[in-house]
Every structure is written in structure tokens, then in C-alpha cells.
N, C-alpha and C positions, 0 to 999 in steps of 0.2 A: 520599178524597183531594181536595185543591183543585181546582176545575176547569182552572187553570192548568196543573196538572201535565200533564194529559189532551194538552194541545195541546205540551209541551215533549217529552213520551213520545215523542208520531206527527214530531216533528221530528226527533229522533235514533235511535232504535231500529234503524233500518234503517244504522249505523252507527257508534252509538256501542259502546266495550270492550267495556263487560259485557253489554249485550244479545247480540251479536254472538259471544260469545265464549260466553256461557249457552244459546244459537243451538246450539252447537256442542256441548255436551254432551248437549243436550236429545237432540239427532239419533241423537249417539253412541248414547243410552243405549236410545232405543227400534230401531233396527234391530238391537241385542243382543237386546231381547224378542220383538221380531218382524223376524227376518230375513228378507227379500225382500219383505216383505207392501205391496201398498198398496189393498187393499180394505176395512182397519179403518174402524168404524165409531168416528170419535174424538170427544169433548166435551172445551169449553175453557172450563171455571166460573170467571169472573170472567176474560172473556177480555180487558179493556182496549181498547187501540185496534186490537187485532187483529193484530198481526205473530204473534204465537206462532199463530193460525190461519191464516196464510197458510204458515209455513215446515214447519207439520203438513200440508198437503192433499199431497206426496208420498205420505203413508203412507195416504189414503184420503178420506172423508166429513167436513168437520170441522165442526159447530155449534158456536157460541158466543153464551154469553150473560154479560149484566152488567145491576147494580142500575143504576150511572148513564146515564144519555142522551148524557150528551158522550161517555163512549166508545163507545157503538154506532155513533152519529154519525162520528165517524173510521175505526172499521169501514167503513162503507158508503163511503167516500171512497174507501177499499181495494180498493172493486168486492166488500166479502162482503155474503152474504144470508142465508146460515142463521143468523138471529140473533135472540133474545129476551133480553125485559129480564125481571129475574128478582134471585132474590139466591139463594147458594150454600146459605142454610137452608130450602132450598123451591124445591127441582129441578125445575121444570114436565115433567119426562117420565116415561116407560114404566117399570116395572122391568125388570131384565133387558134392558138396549138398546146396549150401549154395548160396543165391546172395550177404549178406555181413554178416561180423565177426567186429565184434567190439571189443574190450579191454582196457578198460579205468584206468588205474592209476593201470596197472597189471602187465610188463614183468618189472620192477621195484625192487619189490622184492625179497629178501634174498632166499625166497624158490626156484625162478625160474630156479637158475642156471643157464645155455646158453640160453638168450634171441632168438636167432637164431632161439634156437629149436621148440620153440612155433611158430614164424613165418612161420617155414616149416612146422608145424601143419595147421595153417590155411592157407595156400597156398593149402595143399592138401585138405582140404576140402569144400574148395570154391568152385563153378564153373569157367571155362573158362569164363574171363571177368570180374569175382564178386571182390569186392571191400572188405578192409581190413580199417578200421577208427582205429587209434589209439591214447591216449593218454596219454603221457607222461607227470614228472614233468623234469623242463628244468634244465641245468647250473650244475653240479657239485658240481663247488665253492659253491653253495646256501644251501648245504645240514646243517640239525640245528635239535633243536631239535627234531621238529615235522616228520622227518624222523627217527630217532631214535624209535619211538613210534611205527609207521605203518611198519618197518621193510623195509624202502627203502633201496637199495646197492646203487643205483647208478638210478642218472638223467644224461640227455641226452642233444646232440646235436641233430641240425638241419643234419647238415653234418652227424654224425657218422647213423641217424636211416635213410635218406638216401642211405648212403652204404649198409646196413644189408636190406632193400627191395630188392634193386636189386640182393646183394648175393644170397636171397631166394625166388627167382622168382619174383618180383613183379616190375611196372614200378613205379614209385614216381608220382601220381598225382597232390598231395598238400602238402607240410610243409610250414608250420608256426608256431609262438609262438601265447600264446592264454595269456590275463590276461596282459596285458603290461599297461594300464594305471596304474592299482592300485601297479605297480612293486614298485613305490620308495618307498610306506610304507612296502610293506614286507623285500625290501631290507632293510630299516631301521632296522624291526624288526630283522632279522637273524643276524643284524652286532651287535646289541646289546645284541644279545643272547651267543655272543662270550665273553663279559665284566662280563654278568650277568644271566648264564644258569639259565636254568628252571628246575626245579626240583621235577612238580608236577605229572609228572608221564601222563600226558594227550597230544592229540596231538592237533593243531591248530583247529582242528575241537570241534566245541562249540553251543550252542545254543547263541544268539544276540536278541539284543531288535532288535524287529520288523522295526523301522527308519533303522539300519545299514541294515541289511538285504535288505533293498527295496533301499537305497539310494547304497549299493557297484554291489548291483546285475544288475542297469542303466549303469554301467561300461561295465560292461561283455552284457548287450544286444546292447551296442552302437558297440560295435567290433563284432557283431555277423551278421552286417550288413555291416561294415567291409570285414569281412571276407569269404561273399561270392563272391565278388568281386574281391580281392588280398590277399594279405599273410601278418603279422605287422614281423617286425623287430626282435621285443626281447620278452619278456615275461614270467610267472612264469611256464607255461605250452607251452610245444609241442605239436602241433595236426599235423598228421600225416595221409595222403591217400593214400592206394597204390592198386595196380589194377592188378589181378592175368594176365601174359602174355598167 
């Protein structure tokens, strides 16, 4: 990802819709797996600037690591420590260490090469039992600008990250798409972005007047309740749970 991105993330995450609102799922989904628990021992592979391990330390221990330096660097801004730089194909820890790993908008990436690979990383360093959350962007067809910028190769199926658990140990808990109401405006936007590219060099990630913010982020808390329940259909994102055998 640009290094730009790095400093626009640590400006709105703590605020902006989708962080805020995928915030809200994230939480949803893990005190369903682990009710009441906050002794987990949890990893955050390709943690970024760090909010997803600040809003995981209720549920326990949280290390995180990342390839690049500017986001450790905002990390540390955050006041976190448990941090190494690292890449998701070459887990610097223990087997067996972890009750869950998480990876949010990571095995995506140009850098990653064989998504696989990273899953057989944290398969090995889970424990027997421990749980893997993932989050992907969905649909192929959707890719546009805003993936050009963050250096996405490739979104995903429901089916194909299915397959790729089970290939690398894990049984498929939960998939789902995540962000399905607000699909028809993005759909909009990516089909108009074919007529009329963008060419400011930035990716959809932005600061908003405070109303969109609050009124797109009710979207994402309405399906966050949702989605402890069942799984939605379609979506701009894949959330993905898989459960080491």
C-alpha cells in the first residue's frame, strides 16, 4: 500500500463508516466465539496502524505485526508494544500459541503472493481449536480504482476462501458477505469509474462530514446484528471464520 495511505488510515479509522461499523462486526462475531472470555491469547497479521489491536485488547493479549514500517510506526503512536515487522508468509512465532489470528483486508495484496501460504502460517500457529477471522474485499468483477491504490491483486469468493480453509487445515465456521446494504452505491460508483477514472491518485478511503459518517456507519451496525445470527447473501466484503482441526 502507499505510504500515504498509512497516515490517511491512522486519520480516520477511529471514525470513519466502514472502519467503525466493521469495528462493530468484528466484536459482534468474536464474543459469539468466545463469550465472556478476555484472557485470549489473540494475533493481528498485517495489523496496520493498529486500531483493530486496540479494539481487540478487551478480549485479551493482542500482538501485532506488519511488513511495513509506517505502519508499526503509527502503532507505537497508539501507545502499542507487542509488535514485529514480519510478513503474514513467515509468522515469526511458536506453533500452537494463539486462540485467534485475525487478518483483515491482508491476504489481498500484491505483496502476498500465495494466499495459502499465509493461511498455513496461521494454522500453524494457532492452537488446536483456535480460530482464524478473516477479511476480505469480495467480487473480482468490482476491482476499480480504489484497489489500484492499496495494491489489491485480487478479491474473493465466498466458495474459492472456503476451499483454501479446508485445503490448509481449517473447518469453515462462518462465510459471509459483510457491507451488502450500502452495495448498490458502490456498485454505482465502480461502474462509473469505468466511463470516468479517477485520477487523483487517492483511494476511497477519505475523511467525511461527520452526518455520512454516522448515518452510513447504521448500515453496517444493522447487519452486525445480522450477522450473528446468519450469514447476508452478497456484499462488498467477505468475512470469513475458520477453526484450526
Amino acid at each position: 500500500m502507499e505510504p500515504t495511505e498509512y497516515q490517511t488510515m491512522y486519520q480516520v479509522e477511529d471514525h470513519h463508516w466502514w472502519y467503525v461499523g466493521m469495528q462493530r462486526i468484528t466484536t459482534t462475531q468474536i464474543t459469539v466465539l468466545f463469550p465472556g472470555r478476555s484472557d485470549l491469547s489473540i494475533l493481528d497479521a498485517g495489523c496496520g496502524t493498529g486500531a483493530v489491536m486496540k479494539y481487540l485488547a478487551p478480549f485479551g493479549n493482542v500482538t501485532g505485526f506488519d511488513l511495513m514500517p509506517h505502519a508499526l510506526n503509527f502503532c507505537q503512536e497508539r501507545g502499542l508494544a507487542r509488535l514485529v515487522q514480519a510478513s503474514v508468509t513467515r509468522v515469526p512465532f511458536a506453533p500452537d500459541h494463539f486462540d485467534l489470528a485475525t487478518s483483515f483486508d491482508v491476504l489481498c495484496h500484491r505483496s502476498i503472493g500465495d494466499y495459502r501460504e499465509a493461511l498455513r502460517e496461521f494454522n500453524r500457529v494457532l492452537k488446536p481449536g483456535g480460530y482464524l477471522f478473516l477479511r476480505l474485499p469480495a467480487y473480482n468483477w468490482l476491482r476499480g480504482h480504489h484497489d489500484q491504490v492499496v495494491h489489491t491483486v485480487h478479491r474473493f469468493s465466498r466458495a474459492e476462501i472456503k476451499a483454501a480453509l479446508v485445503e490448509t487445515g481449517f473447518t469453515a465456521v462462518k462465510l459471509s458477505y459483510a457491507n451488502m446494504l450500502l452495495f448498490p452505491l458502490a456498485l454505482g460508483k465502480r461502474m462509473a469509474e469505468r466511463f470516468v477514472p479517477e485520477n487523483d491518485g487517492a483511494s476511497d478511503v477519505r475523511p467525511n462530514p461527520p452526518w455520512q459518517d454516522n448515518l452510513f456507519a447504521r448500515f453496517l451496525y444493522a447487519e452486525a446484528g445480522w450477522l450473528r445470527h446468519s450469514a447476508l447473501p452478497f456484499g462488498l466484503t467477505l468475512m470469513a471464520i475458520g477453526r484450526k482441526v
